[in-house]
C-alpha positions in Angstrom: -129.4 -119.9 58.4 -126.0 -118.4 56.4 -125.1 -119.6 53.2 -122.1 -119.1 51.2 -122.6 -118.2 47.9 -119.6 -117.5 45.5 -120.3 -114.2 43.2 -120.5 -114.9 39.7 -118.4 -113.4 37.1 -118.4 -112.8 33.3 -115.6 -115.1 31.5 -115.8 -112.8 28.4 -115.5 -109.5 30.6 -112.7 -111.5 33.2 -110.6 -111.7 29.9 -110.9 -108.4 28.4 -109.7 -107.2 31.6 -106.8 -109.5 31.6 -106.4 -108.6 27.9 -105.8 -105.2 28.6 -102.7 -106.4 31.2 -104.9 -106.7 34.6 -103.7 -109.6 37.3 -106.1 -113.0 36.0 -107.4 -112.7 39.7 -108.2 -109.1 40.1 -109.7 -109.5 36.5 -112.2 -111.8 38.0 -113.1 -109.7 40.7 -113.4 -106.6 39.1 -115.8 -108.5 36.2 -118.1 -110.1 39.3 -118.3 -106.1 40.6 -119.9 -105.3 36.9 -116.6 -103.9 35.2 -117.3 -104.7 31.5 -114.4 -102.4 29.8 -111.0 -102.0 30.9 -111.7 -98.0 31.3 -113.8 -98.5 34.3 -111.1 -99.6 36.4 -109.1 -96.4 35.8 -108.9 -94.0 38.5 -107.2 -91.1 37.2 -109.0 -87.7 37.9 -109.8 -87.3 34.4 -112.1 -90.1 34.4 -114.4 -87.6 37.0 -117.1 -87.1 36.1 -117.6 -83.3 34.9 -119.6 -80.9 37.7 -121.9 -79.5 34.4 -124.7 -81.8 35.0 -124.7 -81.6 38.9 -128.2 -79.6 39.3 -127.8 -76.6 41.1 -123.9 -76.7 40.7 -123.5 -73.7 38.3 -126.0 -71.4 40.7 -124.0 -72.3 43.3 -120.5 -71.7 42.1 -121.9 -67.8 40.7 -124.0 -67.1 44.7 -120.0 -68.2 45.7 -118.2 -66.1 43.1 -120.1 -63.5 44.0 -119.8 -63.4 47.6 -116.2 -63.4 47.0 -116.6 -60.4 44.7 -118.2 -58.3 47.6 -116.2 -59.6 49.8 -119.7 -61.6 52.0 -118.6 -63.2 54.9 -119.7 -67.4 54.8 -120.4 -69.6 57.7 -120.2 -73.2 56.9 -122.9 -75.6 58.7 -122.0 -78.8 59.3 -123.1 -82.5 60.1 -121.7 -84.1 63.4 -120.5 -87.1 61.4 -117.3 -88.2 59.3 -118.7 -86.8 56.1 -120.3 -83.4 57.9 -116.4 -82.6 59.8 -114.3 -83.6 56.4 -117.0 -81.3 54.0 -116.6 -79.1 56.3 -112.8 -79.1 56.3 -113.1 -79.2 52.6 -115.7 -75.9 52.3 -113.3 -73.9 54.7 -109.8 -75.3 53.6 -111.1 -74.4 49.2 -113.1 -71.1 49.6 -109.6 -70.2 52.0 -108.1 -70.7 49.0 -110.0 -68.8 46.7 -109.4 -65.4 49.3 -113.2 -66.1 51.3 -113.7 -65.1 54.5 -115.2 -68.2 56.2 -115.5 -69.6 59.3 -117.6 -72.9 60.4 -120.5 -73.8 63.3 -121.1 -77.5 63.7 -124.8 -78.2 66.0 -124.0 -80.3 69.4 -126.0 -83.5 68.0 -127.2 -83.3 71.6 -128.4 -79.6 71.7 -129.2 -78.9 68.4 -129.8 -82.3 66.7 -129.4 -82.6 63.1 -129.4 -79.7 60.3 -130.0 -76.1 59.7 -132.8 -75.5 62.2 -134.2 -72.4 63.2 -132.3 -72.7 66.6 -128.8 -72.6 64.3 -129.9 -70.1 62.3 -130.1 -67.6 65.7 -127.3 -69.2 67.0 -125.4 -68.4 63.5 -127.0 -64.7 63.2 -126.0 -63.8 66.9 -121.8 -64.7 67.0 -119.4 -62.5 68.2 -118.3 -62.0 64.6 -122.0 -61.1 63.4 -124.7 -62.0 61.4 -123.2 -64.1 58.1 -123.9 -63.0 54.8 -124.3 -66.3 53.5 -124.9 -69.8 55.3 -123.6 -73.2 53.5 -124.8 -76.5 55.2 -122.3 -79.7 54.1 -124.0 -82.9 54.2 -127.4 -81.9 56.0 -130.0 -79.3 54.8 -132.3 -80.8 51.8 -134.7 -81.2 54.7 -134.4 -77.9 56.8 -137.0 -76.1 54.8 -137.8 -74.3 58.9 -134.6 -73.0 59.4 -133.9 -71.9 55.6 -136.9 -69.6 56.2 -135.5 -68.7 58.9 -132.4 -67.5 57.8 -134.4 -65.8 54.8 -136.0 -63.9 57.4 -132.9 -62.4 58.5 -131.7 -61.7 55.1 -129.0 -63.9 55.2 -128.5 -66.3 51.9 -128.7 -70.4 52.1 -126.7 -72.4 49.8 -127.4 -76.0 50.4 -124.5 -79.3 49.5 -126.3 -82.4 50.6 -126.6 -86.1 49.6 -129.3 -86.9 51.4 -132.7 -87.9 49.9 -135.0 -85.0 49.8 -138.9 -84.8 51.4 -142.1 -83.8 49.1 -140.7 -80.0 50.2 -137.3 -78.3 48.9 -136.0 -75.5 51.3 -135.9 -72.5 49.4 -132.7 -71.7 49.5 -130.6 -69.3 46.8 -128.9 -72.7 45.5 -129.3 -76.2 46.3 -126.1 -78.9 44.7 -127.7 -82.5 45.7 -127.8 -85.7 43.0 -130.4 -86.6 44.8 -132.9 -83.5 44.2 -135.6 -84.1 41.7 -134.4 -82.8 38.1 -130.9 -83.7 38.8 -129.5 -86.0 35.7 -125.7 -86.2 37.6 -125.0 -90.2 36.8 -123.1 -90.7 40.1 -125.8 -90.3 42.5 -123.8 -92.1 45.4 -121.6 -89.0 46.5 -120.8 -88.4 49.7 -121.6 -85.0 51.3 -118.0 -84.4 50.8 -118.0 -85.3 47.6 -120.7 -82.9 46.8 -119.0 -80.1 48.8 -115.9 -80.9 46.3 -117.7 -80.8 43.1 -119.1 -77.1 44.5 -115.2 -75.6 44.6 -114.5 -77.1 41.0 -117.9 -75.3 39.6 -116.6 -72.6 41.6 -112.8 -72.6 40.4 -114.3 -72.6 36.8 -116.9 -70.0 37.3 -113.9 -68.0 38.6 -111.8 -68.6 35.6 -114.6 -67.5 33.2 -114.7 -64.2 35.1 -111.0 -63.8 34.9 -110.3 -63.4 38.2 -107.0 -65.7 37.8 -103.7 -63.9 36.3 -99.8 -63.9 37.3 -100.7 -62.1 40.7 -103.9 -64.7 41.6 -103.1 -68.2 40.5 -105.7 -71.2 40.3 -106.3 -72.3 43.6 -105.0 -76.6 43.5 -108.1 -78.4 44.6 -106.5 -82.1 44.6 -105.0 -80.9 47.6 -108.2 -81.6 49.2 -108.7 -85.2 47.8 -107.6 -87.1 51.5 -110.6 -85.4 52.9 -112.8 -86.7 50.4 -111.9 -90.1 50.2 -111.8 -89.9 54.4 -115.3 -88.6 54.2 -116.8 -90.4 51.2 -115.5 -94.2 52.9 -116.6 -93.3 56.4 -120.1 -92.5 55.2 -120.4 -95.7 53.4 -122.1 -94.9 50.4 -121.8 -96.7 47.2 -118.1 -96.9 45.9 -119.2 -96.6 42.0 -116.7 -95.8 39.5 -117.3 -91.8 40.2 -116.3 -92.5 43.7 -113.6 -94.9 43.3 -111.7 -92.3 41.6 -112.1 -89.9 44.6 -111.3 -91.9 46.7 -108.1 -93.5 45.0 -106.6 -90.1 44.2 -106.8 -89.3 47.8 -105.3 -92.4 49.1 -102.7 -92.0 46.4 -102.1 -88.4 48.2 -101.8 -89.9 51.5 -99.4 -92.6 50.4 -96.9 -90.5 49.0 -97.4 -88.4 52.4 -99.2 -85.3 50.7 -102.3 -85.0 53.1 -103.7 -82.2 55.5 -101.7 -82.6 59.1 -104.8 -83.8 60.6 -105.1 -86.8 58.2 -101.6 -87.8 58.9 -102.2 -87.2 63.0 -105.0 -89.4 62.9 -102.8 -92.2 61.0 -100.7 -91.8 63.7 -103.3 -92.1 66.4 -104.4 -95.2 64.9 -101.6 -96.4 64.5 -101.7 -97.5 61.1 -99.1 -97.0 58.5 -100.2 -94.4 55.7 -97.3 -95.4 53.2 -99.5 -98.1 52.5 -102.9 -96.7 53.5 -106.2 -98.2 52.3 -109.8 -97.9 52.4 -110.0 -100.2 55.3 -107.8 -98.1 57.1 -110.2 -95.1 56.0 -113.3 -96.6 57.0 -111.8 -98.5 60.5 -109.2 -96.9 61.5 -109.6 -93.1 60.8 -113.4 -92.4 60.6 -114.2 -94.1 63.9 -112.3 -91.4 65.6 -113.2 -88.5 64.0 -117.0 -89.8 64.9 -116.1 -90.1 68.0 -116.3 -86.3 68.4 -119.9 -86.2 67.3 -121.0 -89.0 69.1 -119.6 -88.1 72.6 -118.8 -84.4 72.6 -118.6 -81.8 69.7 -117.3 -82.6 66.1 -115.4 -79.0 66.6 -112.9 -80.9 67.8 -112.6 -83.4 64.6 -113.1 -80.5 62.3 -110.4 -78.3 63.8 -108.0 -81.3 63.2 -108.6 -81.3 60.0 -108.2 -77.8 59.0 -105.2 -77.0 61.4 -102.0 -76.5 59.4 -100.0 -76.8 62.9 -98.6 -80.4 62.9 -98.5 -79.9 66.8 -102.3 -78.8 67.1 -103.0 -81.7 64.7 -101.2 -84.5 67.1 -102.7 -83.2 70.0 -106.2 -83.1 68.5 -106.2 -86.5 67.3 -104.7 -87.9 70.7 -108.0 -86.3 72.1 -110.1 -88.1 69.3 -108.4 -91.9 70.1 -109.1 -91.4 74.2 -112.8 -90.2 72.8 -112.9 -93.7 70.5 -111.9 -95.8 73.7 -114.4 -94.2 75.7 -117.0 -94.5 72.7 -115.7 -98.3 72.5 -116.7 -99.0 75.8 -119.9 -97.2 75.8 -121.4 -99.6 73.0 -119.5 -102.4 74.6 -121.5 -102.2 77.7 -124.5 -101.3 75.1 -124.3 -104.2 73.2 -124.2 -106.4 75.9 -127.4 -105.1 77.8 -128.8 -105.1 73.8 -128.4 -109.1 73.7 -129.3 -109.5 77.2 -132.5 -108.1 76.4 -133.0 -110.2 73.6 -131.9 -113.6 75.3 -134.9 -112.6 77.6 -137.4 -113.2 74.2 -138.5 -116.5 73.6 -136.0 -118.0 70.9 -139.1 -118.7 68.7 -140.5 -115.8 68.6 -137.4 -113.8 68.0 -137.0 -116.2 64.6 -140.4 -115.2 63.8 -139.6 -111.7 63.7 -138.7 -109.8 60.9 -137.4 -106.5 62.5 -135.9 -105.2 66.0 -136.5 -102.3 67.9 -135.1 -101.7 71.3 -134.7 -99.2 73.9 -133.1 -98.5 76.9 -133.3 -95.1 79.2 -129.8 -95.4 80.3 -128.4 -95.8 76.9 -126.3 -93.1 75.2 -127.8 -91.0 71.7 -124.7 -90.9 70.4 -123.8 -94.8 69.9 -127.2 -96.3 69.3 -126.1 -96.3 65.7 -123.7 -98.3 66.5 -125.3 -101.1 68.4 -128.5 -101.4 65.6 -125.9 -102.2 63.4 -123.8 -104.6 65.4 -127.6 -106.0 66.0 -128.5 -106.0 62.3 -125.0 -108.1 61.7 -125.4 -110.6 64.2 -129.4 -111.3 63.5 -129.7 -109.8 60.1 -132.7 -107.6 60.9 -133.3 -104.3 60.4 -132.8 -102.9 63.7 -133.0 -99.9 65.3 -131.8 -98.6 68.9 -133.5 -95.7 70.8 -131.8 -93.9 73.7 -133.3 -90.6 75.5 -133.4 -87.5 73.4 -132.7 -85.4 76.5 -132.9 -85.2 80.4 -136.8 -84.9 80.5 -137.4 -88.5 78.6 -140.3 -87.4 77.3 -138.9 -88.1 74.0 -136.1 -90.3 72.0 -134.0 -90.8 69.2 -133.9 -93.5 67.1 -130.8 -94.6 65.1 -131.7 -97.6 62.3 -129.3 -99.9 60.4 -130.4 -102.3 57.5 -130.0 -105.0 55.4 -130.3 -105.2 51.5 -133.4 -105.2 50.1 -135.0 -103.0 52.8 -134.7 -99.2 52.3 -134.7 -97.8 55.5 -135.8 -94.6 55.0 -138.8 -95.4 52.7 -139.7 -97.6 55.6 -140.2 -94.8 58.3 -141.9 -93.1 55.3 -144.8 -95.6 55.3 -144.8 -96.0 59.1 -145.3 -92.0 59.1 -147.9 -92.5 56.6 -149.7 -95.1 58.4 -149.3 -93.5 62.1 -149.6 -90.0 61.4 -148.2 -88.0 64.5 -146.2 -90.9 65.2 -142.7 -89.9 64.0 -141.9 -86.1 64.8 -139.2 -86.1 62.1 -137.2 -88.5 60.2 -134.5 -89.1 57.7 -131.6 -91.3 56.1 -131.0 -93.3 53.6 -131.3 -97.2 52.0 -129.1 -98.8 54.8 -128.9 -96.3 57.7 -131.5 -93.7 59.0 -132.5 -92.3 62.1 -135.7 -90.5 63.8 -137.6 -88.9 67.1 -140.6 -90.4 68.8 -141.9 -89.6 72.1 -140.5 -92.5 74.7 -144.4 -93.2 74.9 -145.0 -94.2 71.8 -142.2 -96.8 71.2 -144.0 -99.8 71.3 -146.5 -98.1 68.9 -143.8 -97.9 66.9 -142.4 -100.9 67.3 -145.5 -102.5 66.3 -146.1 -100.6 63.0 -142.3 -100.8 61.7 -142.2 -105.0 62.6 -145.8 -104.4 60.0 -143.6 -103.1 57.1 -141.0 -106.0 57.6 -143.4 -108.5 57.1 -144.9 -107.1 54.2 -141.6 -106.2 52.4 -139.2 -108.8 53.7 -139.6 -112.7 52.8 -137.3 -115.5 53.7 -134.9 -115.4 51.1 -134.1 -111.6 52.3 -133.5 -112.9 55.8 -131.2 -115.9 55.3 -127.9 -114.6 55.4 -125.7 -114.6 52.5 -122.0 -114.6 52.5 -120.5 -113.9 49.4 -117.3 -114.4 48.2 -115.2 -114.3 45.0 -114.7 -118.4 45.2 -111.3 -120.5 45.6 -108.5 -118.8 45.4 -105.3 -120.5 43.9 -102.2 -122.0 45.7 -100.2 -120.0 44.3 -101.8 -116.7 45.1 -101.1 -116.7 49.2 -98.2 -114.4 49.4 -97.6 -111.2 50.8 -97.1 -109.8 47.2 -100.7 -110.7 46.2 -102.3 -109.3 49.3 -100.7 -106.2 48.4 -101.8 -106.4 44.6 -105.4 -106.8 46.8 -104.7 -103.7 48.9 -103.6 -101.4 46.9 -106.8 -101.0 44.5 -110.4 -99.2 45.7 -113.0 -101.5 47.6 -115.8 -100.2 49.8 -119.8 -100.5 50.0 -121.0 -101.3 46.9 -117.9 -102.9 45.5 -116.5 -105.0 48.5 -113.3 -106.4 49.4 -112.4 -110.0 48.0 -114.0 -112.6 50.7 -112.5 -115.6 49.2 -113.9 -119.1 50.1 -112.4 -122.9 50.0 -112.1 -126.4 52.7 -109.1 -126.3 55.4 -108.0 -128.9 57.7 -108.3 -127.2 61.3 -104.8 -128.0 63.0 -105.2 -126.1 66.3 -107.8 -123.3 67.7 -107.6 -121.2 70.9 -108.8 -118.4 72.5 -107.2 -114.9 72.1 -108.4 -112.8 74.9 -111.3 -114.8 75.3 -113.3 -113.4 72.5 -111.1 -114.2 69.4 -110.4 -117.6 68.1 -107.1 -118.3 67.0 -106.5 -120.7 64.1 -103.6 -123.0 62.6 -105.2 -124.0 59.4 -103.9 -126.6 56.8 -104.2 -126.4 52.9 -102.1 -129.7 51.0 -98.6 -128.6 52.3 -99.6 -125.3 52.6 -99.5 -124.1 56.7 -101.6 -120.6 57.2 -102.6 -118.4 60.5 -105.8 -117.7 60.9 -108.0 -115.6 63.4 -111.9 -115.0 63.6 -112.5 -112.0 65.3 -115.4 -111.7 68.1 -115.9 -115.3 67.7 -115.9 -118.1 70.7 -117.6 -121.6 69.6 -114.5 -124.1 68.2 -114.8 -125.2 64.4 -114.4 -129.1 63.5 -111.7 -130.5 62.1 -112.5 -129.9 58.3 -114.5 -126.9 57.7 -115.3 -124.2 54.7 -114.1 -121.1 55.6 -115.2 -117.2 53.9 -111.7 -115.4 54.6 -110.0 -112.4 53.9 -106.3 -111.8 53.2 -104.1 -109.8 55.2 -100.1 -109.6 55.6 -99.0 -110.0 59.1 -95.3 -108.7 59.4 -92.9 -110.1 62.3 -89.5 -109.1 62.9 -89.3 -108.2 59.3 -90.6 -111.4 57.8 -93.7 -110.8 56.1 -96.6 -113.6 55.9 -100.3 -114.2 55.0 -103.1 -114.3 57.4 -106.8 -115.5 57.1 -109.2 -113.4 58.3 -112.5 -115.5 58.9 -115.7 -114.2 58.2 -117.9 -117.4 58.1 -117.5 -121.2 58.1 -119.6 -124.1 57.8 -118.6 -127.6 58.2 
């Protein structure tokens, strides 16, 4: 059962915010997003908040200034994702600018798997260019307390930027920069691995400056040079847009607006074809990070990472055309996926799929790197918590698991439990609220399906499974223009502070088919005439419904008008 649900919103705050010269509408959504003071809807880069209470940050910004000092050669370790290739760009594009000699290894996901393992650590100590002084993971490495040892072992130093929640055991590396770490007091504890990775060079740049090291002959390195990569990274990873992030990630798309961003940022625009004069989140999240994932989920994020840290526009064009054929490929890996996913569940009896609170699947011929991607098309269309297995490697003796949740079930803490209650179960896992991922042996998958579909009934009720839409409520007459959709698209929304889903009754004129997946609409609103389209959508509405819509501007031979996007109706 869906319901829609319109978010509600503080008159008092709604009119402060107006008060202080906000649009009456974007007033109202900001105030049903918890915006009490005007303030908190400024996004200028002195509203960041300071790196002095990120735990960890002032060790690591003197290990860095001192590497530099002796002139310590650095080897960044990255993540195969989105956030792992743009911190990555981020850690090797700043300490470049501070004079470091740095150079990056990202672990084949399919080789390797995830984080600083013992395996990387060799890897790392035996390159052509030798043994590294000091090893930095972005966005991975709160949990590799093995392969920290292991670099220990070799005498080569560990500084750790992650996100990521930690285990009951810290690594012990020379520094560890995490919000998330026991001790930490940082109020923003949403960042990104980017994010972290950025708040690293500014500790850095002012542990530098307190040195001296800056004069006529050495200026300040400019780090809001960097700010496209971390709003790229921070909306791809989908973590919580809070007001920390929103300025991140508004400075950066204010960058790539005025056409101030890396050449890979503006390749990938180009591959996407989507217009960065105008860029947005959305454009961020869908059009951009799905290609640089691509990388990681089908071949080696080297590719994604070198796009971003190439200064040759050519390299960068090529790079990215590499990354779109990768996405279509990827797109019709999960495609195929998806499909065998449903068929799979079409054979379950209908009543005892309703009765279920979780889903796990597997399937031998399915592809590690876009299980992620089908649990969460899975957890969309069912609202479960899902997750998707696929063979770890050629033997099958083992697989990975990639999970996707709903609110009010914390993923993570739920293969915590399960590990707890089936010890020897899980070999390892990790993640976070919404999204987490672990290795079983391909044995033991009912066993786990068993003791995970356990924790859903005890944490989940009926309430938590009904699907809610929400939306910001009717939207006036007057407000479906072009000029208010841009008004929309030009502020900050993400996870955590989502775009306006508006919600009201329309007379159905027409409907039809696009491509025999896409429902076509010609909607009617008192004299007002609208296009509509319902993406991924087949079953015709009646003639009067309540629709859940977004607002877009579709733009024809110059003329620009509003479209309805429709997330949900009801009759």
């Amino acid at each position: 059962m869906t319901r829609i649900v319109t978010r509600p919103a503080s008159p008092a705050d709604a009119e402060a915010l107006v008060r202080h010269g906000l649009h009456p509408v974007l007033a109202r959504l900001y105030a049903s997003r918890g915006v009490c003071q005007p303030d908190e809807i400024e996004t200028a880069l002195a509203r960041l908040v300071p790196p002095a209470g990120l735990k960890g940050c002032d060790a690591a910004a003197a290990l860095l200034a001192d590497a530099l000092e002796q002139d310590h050669s650095m080897l960044v370790v990255a993540d195969y994702d989105c956030d792992g290739a743009t911190a990555c760009a981020v850690a090797v594009r700043g300490l470049r600018m501070f004079g470091a000699k740095v150079d990056y290894l990202v672990p084949n996901r399919f080789e390797y798997g995830y984080g600083l393992t013992p395996e990387i650590v060799e890897l790392a100590a035996s390159r052509p260019l030798g043994k590294p002084d000091l090893l930095i993971t972005v966005d991975n490495g709160i949990a590799s307390v093995e392969g920290v040892e292991a670099a220990n072992a070799l005498g080569i130093d560990v500084l750790v930027t992650d996100h990521h929640l930690p285990g009951d055991t810290l690594p012990v590396a020379r520094a560890i920069v995490n919000p998330n770490q026991p001790g930490c007091t940082f109020p923003s504890k949403c960042l990104a691995g980017v994010g972290v990775m950025f708040y690293v060079l500014l500790a850095l740049r002012a542990e530098l400056r307190a040195r001296g090291a800056f004069g006529d002959a050495r200026p300040e390195p400019r780090l809001d040079g960097l700010l496209d990569l971390v709003a790229l990274g921070t909306v791809a990873d989908v973590v919580k847009l809070d007001g920390n992030n929103r300025v991140l990630v508004a400075q950066g798309l204010q960058r790539i607006r005025n056409g101030r961003m890396q050449p890979g940022i503006a390749a990938l625009f180009r591959a996407a074809a989507r217009d960065a004069r105008v860029a947005s989140a959305f454009d961020l999240g869908f059009g951009l990070g799905p290609r640089l994932n691509a990388a990681g989920r089908l071949s080696d994020m080297s590719l994604g990472i070198e796009c971003l840290t190439t200064d040759d526009v050519g390299r960068a064009w090529a790079l990215a055309q590499q990354l779109d054929t990768m996405n279509r490929e990827r797109r019709e890996i999960e495609a195929g996926m998806q499909q065998q996913a449903l068929a799979d569940l079409s054979s379950i009896d209908a009543t005892d799929l309703t009765s279920r609170t979780t889903i796990t699947l597997f399937n031998a011929a399915w592809h590690q790197g876009v299980i992620g991607i089908v649990a969460g098309r899975l957890k969309e269309k069912f609202n479960r918590p899902s997750f998707t297995f696929a063979p770890a490697d050629d033997s099958g003796e083992t697989v990975k698991g990639s999970g996707r949740s709903i609110p009010g079930f914390h993923l993570r803490d739920a293969l915590d439990l399960v590990s707890k209650r089936e010890p020897g179960l899980i070999h390892r896992f990790g993640g976070h609220a919404m999204a987490a991922g672990l290795t079983i042996s391909a044995a033991d998958v009912p066993r786990f399906t068993a003791a995970f579909e356990a924790v859903g009934r005890e944490w989940l009720t009926e309430d938590t499974l009904a699907r809610i839409v929400e939306t910001d409520g009717d939207l006036e007459d007057a407000y479906f223009t072009p000029q208010f959709v841009q008004l929309i698209d030009a502020a900050v929304w993400g996870q955590g502070f989502p775009a306006p889903v508006f919600s009201g009754e329309f007379d159905v004129m027409s409907q039809a088919l696009v491509k025999d997946k896409h429902l076509k609409l010609q909607l009617m609103r008192g004299r007002q005439r609208f296009n509509a389209i319902w993406f991924n959508h087949t079953d015709t509405l009646p003639a009067r419904a309540v629709l859940a819509y977004r607002l877009t501007s579709d733009t024809w031979n110059g003329v620009s008008r509003v479209q309805l996007i429709v997330e949900h109706a009801a009759p």
